[in-house]
C-alpha positions as semicolon CSV with decimal commas, in nm:
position;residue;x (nm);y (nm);z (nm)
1;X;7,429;3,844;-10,396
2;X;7,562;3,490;-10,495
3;X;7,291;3,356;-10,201
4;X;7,006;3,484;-10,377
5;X;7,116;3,455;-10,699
6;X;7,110;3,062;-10,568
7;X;6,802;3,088;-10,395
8;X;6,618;3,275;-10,742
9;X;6,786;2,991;-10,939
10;X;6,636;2,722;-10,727
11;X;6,226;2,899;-10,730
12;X;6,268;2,897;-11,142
13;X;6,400;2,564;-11,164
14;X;6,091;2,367;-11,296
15;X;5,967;2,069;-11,105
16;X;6,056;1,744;-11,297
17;X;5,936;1,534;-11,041
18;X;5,639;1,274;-11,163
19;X;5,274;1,401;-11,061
20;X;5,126;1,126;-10,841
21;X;4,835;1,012;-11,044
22;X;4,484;1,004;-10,858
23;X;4,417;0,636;-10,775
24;X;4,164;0,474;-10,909
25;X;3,789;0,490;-10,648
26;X;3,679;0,134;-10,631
27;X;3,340;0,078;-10,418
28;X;3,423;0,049;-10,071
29;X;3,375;-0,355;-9,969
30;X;3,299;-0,516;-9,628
31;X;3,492;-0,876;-9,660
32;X;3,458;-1,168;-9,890
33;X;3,471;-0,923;-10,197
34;X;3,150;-0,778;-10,146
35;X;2,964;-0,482;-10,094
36;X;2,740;-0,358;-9,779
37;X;2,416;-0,395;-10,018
38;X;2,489;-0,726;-10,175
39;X;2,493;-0,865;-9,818
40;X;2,164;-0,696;-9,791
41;X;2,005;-0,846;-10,106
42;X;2,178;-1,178;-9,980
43;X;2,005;-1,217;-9,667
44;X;1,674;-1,068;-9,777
45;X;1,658;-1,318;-10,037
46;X;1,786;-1,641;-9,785
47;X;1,520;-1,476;-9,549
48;X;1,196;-1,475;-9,771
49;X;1,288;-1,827;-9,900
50;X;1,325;-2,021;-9,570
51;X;0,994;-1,896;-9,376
52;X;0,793;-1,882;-9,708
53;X;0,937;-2,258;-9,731
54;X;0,856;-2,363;-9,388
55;X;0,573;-2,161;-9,345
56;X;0,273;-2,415;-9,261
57;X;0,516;-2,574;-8,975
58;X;0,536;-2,223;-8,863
59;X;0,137;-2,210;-8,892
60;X;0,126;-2,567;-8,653
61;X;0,350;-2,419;-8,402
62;X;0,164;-2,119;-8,336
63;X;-0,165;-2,347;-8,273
64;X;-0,001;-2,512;-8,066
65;X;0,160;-2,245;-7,845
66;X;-0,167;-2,028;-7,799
67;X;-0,290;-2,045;-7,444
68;X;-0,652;-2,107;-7,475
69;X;-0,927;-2,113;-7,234
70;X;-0,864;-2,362;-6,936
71;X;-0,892;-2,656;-6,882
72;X;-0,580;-2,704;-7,139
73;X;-0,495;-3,074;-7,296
74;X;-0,206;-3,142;-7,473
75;X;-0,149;-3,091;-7,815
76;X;0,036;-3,248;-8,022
77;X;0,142;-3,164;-8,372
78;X;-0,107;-3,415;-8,593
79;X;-0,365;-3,305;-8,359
80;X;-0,305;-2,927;-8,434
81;X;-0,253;-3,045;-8,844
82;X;-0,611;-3,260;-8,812
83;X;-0,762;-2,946;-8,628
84;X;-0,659;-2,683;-8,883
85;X;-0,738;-2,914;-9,206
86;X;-1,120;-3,019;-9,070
87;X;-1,186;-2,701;-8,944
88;X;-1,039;-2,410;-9,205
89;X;-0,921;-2,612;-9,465
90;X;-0,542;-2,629;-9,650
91;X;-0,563;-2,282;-9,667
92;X;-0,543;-2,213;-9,333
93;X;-0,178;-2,373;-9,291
94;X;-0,090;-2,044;-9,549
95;X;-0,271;-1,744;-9,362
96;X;-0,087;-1,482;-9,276
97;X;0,178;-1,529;-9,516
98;X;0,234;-1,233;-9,686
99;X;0,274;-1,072;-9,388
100;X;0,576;-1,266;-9,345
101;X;0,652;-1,188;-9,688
102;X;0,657;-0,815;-9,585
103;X;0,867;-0,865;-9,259
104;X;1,085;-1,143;-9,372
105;X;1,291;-0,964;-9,647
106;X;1,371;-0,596;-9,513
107;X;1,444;-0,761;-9,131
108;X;1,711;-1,042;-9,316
109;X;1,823;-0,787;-9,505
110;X;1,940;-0,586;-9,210
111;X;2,041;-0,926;-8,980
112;X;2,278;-1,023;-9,239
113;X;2,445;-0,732;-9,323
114;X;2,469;-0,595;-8,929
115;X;2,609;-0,998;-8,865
116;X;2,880;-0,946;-9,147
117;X;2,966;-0,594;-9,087
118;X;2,981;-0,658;-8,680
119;X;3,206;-0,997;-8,748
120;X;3,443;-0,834;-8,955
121;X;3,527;-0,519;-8,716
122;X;3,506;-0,770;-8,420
123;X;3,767;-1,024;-8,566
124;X;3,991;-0,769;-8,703
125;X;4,303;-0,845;-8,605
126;X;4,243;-1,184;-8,425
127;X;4,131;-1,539;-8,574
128;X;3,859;-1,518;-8,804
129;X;3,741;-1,825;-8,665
130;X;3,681;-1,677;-8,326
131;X;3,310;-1,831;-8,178
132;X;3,257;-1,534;-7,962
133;X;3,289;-1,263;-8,197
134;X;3,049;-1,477;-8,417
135;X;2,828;-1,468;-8,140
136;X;2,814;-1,115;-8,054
137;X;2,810;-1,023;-8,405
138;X;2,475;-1,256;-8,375
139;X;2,353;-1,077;-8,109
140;X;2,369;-0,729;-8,264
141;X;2,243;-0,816;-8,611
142;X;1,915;-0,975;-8,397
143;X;1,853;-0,639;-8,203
144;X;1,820;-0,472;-8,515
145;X;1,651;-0,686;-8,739
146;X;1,379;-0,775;-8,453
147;X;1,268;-0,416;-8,447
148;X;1,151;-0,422;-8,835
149;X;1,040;-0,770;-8,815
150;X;0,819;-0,760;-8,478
151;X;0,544;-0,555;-8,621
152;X;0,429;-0,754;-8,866
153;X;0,549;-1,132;-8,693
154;X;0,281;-1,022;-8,472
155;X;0,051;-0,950;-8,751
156;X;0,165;-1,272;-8,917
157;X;0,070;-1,447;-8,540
158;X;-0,318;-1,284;-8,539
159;X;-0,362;-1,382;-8,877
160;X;-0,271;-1,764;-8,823
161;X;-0,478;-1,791;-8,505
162;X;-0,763;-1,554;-8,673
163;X;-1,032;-1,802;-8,810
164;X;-1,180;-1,489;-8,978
165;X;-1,116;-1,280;-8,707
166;X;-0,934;-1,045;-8,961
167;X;-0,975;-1,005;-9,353
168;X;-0,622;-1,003;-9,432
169;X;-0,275;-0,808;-9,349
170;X;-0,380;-0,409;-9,412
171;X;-0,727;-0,500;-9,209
172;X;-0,507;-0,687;-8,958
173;X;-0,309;-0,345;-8,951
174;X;-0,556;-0,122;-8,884
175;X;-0,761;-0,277;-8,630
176;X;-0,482;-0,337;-8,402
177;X;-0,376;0,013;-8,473
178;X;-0,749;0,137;-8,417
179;X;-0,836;-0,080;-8,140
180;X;-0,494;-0,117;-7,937
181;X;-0,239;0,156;-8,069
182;X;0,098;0,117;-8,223
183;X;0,245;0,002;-7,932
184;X;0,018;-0,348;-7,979
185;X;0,280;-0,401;-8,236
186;X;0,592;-0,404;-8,029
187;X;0,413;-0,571;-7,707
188;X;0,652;-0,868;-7,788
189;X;0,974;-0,701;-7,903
190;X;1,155;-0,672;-7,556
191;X;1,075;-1,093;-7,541
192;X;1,164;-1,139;-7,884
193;X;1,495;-0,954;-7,825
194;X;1,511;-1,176;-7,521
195;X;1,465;-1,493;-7,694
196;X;1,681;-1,398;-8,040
197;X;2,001;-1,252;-7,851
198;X;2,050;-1,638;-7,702
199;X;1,892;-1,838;-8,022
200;X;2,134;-1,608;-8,237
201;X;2,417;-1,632;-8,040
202;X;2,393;-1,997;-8,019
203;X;2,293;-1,983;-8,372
204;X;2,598;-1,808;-8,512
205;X;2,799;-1,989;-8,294
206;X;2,742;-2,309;-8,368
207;X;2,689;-2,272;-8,757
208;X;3,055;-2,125;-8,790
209;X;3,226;-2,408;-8,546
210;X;2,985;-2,721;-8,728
211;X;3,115;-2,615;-9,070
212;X;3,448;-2,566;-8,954
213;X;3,430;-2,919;-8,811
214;X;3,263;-3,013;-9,148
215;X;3,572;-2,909;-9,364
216;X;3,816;-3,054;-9,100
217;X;3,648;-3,414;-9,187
218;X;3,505;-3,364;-9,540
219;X;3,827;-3,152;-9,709
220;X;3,697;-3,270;-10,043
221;X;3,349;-3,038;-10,015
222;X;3,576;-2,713;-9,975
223;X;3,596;-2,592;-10,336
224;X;3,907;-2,376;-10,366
225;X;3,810;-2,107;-10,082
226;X;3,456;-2,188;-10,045
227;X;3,285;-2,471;-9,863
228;X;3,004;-2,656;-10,040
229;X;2,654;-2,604;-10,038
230;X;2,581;-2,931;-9,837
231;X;2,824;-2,813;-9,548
232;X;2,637;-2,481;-9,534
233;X;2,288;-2,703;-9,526
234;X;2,415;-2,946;-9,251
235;X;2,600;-2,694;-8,988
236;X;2,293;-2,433;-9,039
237;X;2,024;-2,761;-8,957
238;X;2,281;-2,832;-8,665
239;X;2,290;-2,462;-8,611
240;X;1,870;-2,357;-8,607
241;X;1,795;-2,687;-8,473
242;X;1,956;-2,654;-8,100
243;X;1,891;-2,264;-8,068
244;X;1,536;-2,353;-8,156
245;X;1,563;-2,608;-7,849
246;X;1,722;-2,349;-7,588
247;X;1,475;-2,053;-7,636
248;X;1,123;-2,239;-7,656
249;X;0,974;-2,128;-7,336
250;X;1,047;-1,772;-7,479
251;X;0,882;-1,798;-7,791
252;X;0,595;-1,941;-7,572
253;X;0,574;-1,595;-7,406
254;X;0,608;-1,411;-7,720
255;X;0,279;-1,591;-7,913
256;X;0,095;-1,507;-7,582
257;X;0,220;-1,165;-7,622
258;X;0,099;-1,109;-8,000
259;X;-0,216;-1,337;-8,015
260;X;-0,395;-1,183;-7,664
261;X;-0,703;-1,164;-7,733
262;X;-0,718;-1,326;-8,039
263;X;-1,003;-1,659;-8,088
264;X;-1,041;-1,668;-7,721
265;X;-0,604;-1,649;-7,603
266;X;-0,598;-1,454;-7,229
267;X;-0,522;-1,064;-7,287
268;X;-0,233;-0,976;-7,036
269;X;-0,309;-0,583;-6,881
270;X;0,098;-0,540;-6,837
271;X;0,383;-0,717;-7,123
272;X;0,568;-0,847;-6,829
273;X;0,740;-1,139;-6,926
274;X;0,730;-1,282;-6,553
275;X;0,307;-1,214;-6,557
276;X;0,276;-1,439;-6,864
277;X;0,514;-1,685;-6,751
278;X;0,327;-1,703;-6,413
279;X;-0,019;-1,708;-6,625
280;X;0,106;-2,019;-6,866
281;X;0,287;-2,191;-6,542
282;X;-0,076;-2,170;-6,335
283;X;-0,261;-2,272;-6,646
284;X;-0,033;-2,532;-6,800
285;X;0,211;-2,606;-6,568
286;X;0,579;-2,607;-6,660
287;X;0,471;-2,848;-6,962
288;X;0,331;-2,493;-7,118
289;X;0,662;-2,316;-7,143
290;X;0,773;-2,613;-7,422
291;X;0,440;-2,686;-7,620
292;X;0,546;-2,647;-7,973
293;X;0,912;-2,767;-7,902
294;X;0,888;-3,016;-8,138
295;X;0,755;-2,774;-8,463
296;X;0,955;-2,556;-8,358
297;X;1,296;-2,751;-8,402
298;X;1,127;-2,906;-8,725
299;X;1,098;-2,543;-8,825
300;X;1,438;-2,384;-8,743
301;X;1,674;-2,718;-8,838
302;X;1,558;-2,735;-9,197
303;X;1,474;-2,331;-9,246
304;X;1,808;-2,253;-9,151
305;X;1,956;-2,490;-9,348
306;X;1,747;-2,340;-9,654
307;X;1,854;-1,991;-9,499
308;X;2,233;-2,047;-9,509
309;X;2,261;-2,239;-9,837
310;X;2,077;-1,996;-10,016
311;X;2,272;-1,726;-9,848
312;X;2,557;-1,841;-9,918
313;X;2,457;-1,946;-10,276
314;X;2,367;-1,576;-10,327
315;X;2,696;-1,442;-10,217
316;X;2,871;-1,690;-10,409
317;X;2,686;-1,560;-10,745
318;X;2,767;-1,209;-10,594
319;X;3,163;-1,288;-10,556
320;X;3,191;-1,413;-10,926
321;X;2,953;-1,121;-11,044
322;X;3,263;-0,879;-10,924
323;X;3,553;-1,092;-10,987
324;X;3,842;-1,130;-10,776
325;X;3,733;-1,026;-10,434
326;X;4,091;-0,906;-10,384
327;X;4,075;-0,708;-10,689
328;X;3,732;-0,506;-10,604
């Protein structure tokens, strides 16, 4: 009896232990103190600035990649410039870019947030400095953003080369669809994956070790945690200007790919990349696989150092919109 008299005492004693109070939901955050979708408005906005800022180089290099009827002469780039001005005008250096407009934004978007999303899992635990998980990282965010920015980088392509061939981006759009089938829009994804894996993975790589080098030599641009905008300017130039280098003869093969057919360029009956390299190589000789080197590094250096300054400009306004980043 004196056992459950015990045991009868103990079930009506009240509980005076504190209630745990719910903690507080705060909106889950990637790393540097912000969220999945500011890195997406981030990179759409670094995106649309540097091609709509470089776009006429962009216009230059395409000229001068397209494999016209043989024979071929060099081209250089104030011969392309001279072309385009006497023939179509100032205009001409612009066509086509609001289809880059429409491609640029929603494809940075995604490359940006898949880069920061993929570094931080990747250098969990390990240096955050670590070149290969920046590269990887690189590499993912590229295979994802290339398949919503392929479609219309190919309408973007038709429209530079198109010398009225097309009225605009929806007529663009629904010709190709009409006359070639969706697939026309993806003829040069598996080469722009190709090309972008190594340009990114270079690209990544050597942004994060040149402004790491920066700091090391200029402490006084680092601003309590965060590095100035020149050191983002110089190691992104660095950074666009030797992946541009490295991947040229693919982004040869890719404008054959998306302008075939277009003002005279050869139409290909397969997208092997080893047919058009074979085709430029017989036409041009090995010279073809670099025309538009030269744009092309013009383009990238100073584009990615408008990229990555803006970029990180916009995360910076983002990281003193929330406060603290330790505190979001």
């Amino acid at each position: 009896m004196a056992t459950e008299a015990t045991t009868a005492s103990k079930f009506q004693e009240p509980d005076l232990r504190p209630i745990s109070q719910t903690p507080e939901l705060k909106p889950e955050t990637a790393h540097d103190g912000l969220r999945f979708w500011q890195f997406m408005i981030a990179g759409s906005i670094a995106g649309s600035v540097e091609h709509m800022a470089m776009f006429p180089v962009d216009t230059i290099k395409t000229h001068m990649q397209a494999l016209r009827p043989c024979p071929l002469k060099p081209v250089g780039i104030r011969q392309a410039f001279r072309s385009i001005i006497q023939k179509e005008g100032p205009s001409a250096l612009y066509r086509g870019i609001w289809a880059m407009g429409l491609g640029a934004g929603p494809a940075h978007a995604v490359y940006f947030s898949f880069y920061e999303v993929s570094k931080k899992f990747l250098s969990s635990g390990s240096d955050s400095s670590n070149s290969v998980a920046h590269a990887v990282s690189g590499v993912f965010a590229t295979v994802s953003s290339d398949a919503v920015f392929t479609p219309m980088d190919m309408v973007k392509q038709r429209l530079q080369m198109g010398e009225g061939t097309y009225k605009g981006v929806w007529d663009c759009v629904k010709r190709v669809m009409r006359e070639e089938g969706f697939g026309a829009f993806y003829a040069s994804y598996r080469t722009t994956v190709l090309m972008n894996a190594p340009f990114t993975a270079v690209h990544f790589a050597t942004y994060e070790a040149a402004k790491k080098a920066l700091v090391e030599v200029s402490p006084e641009r680092v601003v309590g945690d965060e590095e100035g905008w020149l050191v983002h300017a110089t190691a992104g130039a660095a950074a666009g200007g030797l992946a541009a280098a490295v991947t040229t003869p693919l982004d040869v093969v890719k404008t054959q790919l998306q302008c075939q057919g277009v003002c005279g360029c050869d139409r290909f009956t397969s997208g092997s990349i080893s047919d058009v390299l074979k085709t430029i190589v017989k036409k041009d000789g090995y010279r073809g696989l670099l025309r538009g080197w030269l744009p092309r590094m013009l383009f990238h250096a100073p584009a990615a150092a408008i990229c990555w300054s803006t970029y990180e400009g916009v995360k910076s306004f983002f990281q003193d919109f929330n406060g603290d980043p330790n505190t979001v």
